[in-house]
N, C-alpha and C positions, 0 to 999 in steps of 0.2 A: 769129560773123562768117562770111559767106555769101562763097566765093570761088569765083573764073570760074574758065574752064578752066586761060587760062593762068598764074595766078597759083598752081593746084594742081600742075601742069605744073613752075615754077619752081621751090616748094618742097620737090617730090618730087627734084629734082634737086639741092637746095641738102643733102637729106639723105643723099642718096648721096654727095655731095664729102662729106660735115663724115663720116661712116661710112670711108670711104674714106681720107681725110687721119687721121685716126684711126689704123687701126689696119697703116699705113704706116709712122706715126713706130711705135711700139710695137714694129713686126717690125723697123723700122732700130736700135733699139735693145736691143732684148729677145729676139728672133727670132720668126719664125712658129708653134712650139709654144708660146708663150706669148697671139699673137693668138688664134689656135684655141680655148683653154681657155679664156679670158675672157670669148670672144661664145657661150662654150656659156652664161654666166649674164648676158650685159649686150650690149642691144643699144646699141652702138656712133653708131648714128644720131640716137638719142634725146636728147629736151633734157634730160631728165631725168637722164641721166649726164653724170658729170661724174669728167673724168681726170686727172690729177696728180699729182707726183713729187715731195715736198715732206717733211721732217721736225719743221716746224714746225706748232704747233697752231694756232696767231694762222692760218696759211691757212686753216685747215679751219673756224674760229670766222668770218671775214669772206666765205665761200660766201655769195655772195646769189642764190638761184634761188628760182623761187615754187615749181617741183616738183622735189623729189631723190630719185631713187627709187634711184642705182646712186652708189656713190663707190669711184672705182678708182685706188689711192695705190700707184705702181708705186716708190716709196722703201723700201729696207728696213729694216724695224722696227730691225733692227741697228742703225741709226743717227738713232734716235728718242732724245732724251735722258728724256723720262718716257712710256713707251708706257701706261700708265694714261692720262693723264691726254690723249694723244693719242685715243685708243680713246673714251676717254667724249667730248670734243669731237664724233668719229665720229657716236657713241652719237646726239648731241643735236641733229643736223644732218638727219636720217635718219626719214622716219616710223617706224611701226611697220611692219613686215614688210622695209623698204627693205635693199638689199643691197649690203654693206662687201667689196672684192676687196682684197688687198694679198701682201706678198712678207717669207717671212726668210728670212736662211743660217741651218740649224738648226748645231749643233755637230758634228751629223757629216759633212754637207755642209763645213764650214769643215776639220776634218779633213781629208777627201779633197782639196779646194780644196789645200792648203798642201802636202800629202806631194804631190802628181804635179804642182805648179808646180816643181821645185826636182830635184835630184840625192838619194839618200838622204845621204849625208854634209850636204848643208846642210839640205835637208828637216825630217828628224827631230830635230835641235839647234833649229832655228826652232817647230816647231810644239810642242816643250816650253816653251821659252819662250814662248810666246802661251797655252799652259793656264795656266801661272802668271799671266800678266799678264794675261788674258782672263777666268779661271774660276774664280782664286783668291785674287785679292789684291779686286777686288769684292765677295766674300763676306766676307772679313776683317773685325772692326770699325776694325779699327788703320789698314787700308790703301784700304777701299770711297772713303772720303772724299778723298783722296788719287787715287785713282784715276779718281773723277769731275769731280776739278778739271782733270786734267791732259789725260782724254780726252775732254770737256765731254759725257759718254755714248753718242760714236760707238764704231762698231764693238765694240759687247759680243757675245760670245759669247752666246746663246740658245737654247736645247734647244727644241723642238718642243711638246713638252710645256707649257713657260714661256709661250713663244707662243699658243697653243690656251688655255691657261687663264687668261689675261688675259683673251684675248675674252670667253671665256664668263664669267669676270667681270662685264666690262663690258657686258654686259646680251646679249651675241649667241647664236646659237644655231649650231655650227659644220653648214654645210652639205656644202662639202667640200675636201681638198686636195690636191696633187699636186706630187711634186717636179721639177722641169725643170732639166734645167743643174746649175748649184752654188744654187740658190734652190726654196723650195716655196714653191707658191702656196696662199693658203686662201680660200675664201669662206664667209662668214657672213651672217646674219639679223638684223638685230633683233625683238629680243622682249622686251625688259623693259630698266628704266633699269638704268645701272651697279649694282652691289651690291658690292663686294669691300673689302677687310681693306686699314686703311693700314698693320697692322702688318706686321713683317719677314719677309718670305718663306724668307731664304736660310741662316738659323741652322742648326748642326748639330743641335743638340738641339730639336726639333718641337714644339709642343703641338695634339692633334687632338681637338677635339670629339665626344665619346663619349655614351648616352646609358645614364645609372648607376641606381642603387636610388632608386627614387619615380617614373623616367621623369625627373630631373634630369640635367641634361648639366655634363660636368666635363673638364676637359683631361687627357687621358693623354700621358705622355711619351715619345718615342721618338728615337732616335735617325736623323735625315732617312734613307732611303734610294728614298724620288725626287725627281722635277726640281722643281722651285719651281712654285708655283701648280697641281700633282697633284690638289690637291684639290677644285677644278672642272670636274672632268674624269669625277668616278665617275660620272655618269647616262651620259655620253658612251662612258665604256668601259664598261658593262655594257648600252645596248641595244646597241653593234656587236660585242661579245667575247663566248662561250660559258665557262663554267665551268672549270674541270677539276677535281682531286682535290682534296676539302679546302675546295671554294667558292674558291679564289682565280680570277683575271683568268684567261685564257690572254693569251698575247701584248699584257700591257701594260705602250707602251712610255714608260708613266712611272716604272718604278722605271731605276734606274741601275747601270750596272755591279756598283761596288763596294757600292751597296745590296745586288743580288740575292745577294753574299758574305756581306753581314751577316747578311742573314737565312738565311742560310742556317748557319750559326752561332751566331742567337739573339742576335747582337750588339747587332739592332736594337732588343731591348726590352730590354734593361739600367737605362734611364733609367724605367719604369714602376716600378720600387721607391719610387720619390717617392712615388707615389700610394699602393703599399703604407705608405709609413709615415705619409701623409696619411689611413691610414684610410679610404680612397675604392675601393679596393679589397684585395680578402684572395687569398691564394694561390692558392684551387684555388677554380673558380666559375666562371660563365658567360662568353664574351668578351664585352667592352665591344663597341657595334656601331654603327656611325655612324648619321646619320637615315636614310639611303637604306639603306642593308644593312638597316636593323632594318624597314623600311616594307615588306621583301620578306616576313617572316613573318606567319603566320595571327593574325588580332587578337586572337582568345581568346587565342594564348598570348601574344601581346606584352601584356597585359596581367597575366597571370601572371607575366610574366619579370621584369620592373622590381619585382618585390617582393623581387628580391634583389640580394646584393652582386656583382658583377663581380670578375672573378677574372685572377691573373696565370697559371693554368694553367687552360685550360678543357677541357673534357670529352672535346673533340675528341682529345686526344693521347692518352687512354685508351681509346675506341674506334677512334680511326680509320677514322671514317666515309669513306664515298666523295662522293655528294652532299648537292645542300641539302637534301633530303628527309631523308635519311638522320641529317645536322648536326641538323635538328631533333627529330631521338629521341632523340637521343644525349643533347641538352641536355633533352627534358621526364626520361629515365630520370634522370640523375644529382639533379635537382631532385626527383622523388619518392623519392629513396632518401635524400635533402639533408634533406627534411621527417620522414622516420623516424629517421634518425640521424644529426645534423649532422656533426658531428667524426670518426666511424670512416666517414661516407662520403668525405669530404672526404684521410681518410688512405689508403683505400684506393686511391681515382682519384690520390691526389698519386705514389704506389709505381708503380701500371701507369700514368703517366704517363712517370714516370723510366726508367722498364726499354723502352718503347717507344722513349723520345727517344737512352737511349744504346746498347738493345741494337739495335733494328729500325731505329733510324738518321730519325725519324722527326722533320720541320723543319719551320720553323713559314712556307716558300716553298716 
């Protein structure tokens, strides 16, 4: 369609109001650091975006635009009653590459929010009660049901973490987020349909897909110690986090408090016994290694490596390596000294395992 001047004229200015009235309501409500951050990823102007404050999916399912390229849902996830199933709706509206803006209070935003609304004398009694009512009776089996009846899923408490890993769940690819106010905002990608687990995220006792003797993958037990849906998040925390001692994360902020206690005490793998008596794994032997950790090793030896058993003490605690380079000697020595003599190799790394973990103080975070 071929348009005069003044009809280019008209509509150039019809997208400056519809830009304009935009991102006026948004600062009258949200304030100006929140305009700012959103038209760094959505222009504002465009038909193709489309803005709304809504917890219901049935909105996001009856969108009729021929092109959606931006959807900006300034309602907090907090009060979405199934964010899955919100998120994939998202998912399905959205081409591929198109880009999903929205908002949660993480739990420590909802923290601060409660202790400096209030005197400490009310403060801290209120914000006890809201973790139990918020972040404990939810997880409960006794009380979740109960707890969903009565607060029809508004206002849950949700970690950053929880959030982040739903999306990339549901098929996104997290591009970036920032906290403003008592709310962080995130933006994402689409990049692939939903994929994620209907089963229960929030159980204390874990089961994580490991991959065992043959290259078969098997569930290890562990005791939770991070935030629900953690576990779409390891490609995410390993290209933005560096190493430190040992191969773990630095600064990631999916384990939890009283996680980084557990493990720090060994508490977290208590529940791997199962599998020791599952026969799935034996004592002293290699660490079980999710698909992404093991995809990081050289393929000759991943192919070597799955010829044996996985181990509830691995090798690691007897040398005490520094890096992953380092990780990966440690485990080809113990495996060729494994092949000359199974049982006095296995006794001796179990002894200088022991003596490093209680004399040198040596944990498995």
């Amino acid at each position: 369609m071929h348009l005069n001047p003044k009809q280019t004229t008209k509509y150039h200015h019809y997208f400056i109001e519809r830009n304009e009235r935009r991102c006026l309501n948004i600062e009258e409500n949200y304030g100006r650091e929140v305009v700012d951050y959103i038209t760094k990823y959505a222009d504002m102007a465009d038909s193709g975006t489309e803005v709304m404050a809504t917890a219901a999916s049935f909105n996001i399912e009856i969108i009729n635009l021929e092109s959606l390229d931006v959807l900006i849902n300034l309602k907090r996830i907090n009060d979405i009653y199934n964010p899955n199933q919100f998120f994939s709706s998202v998912n399905e509206k959205l081409p591929p590459g198109g880009f999903f803006i929205g908002c949660v209070e993480t739990i420590g935003s909802r923290k601060r929010r409660i202790l400096n609304k209030s005197p400490r004398l009310i403060a801290y009694p209120h914000y006890f009660l809201d973790f139990i009512l918020k972040r404990v009776f939810p997880k409960m089996i006794l009380t979740a049901k109960i707890n969903r009846f009565l607060t029809r899923g508004e206002n849950k408490a949700m970690s950053l973490t929880e959030t982040l890993g739903r999306l990339v769940a549901c098929g996104f690819d997290l591009v970036d987020y920032r906290e403003i106010g008592y709310l962080t905002y995130f933006v994402c990608k689409k990049i692939k349909i939903p994929f994620y687990s209907s089963t229960n995220k929030y159980g204390l006792i874990i089961r994580l897909k490991r991959i065992g003797r043959g290259g078969k993958f098997f569930d290890v037990y562990k005791f939770r110690t991070m935030h629900s849906y953690a576990e779409y998040l390891q490609t995410h925390v390993f290209t933005k986090n560096h190493f430190r001692d040992g191969c773990k994360f630095m600064d990631d902020f999916r384990i939890t408090s009283w996680g980084r206690v557990m493990r720090k005490f060994w508490i977290d793998e208590l529940p791997m016994f199962i599998n020791w008596f599952r026969r799935e794994m034996k004592i002293v032997g290699v660490r079980p290694l999710s698909e992404q950790f093991f995809s990081l090793y050289p393929q000759e030896f991943r192919l070597h490596r799955i010829n044996y058993k996985p181990g509830l003490l691995p090798p690691f605690y007897a040398d005490l390596p520094k890096t992953f380079e380092e990780i990966i000697l440690s485990e080809q020595k113990y495996l060729a000294a494994y092949d000359q003599s199974p049982w006095l190799t296995d006794f001796r790394y179990l002894l200088k395992g022991v003596y490093n973990i209680l004399i040198k103080r040596a944990r498995s975070a």
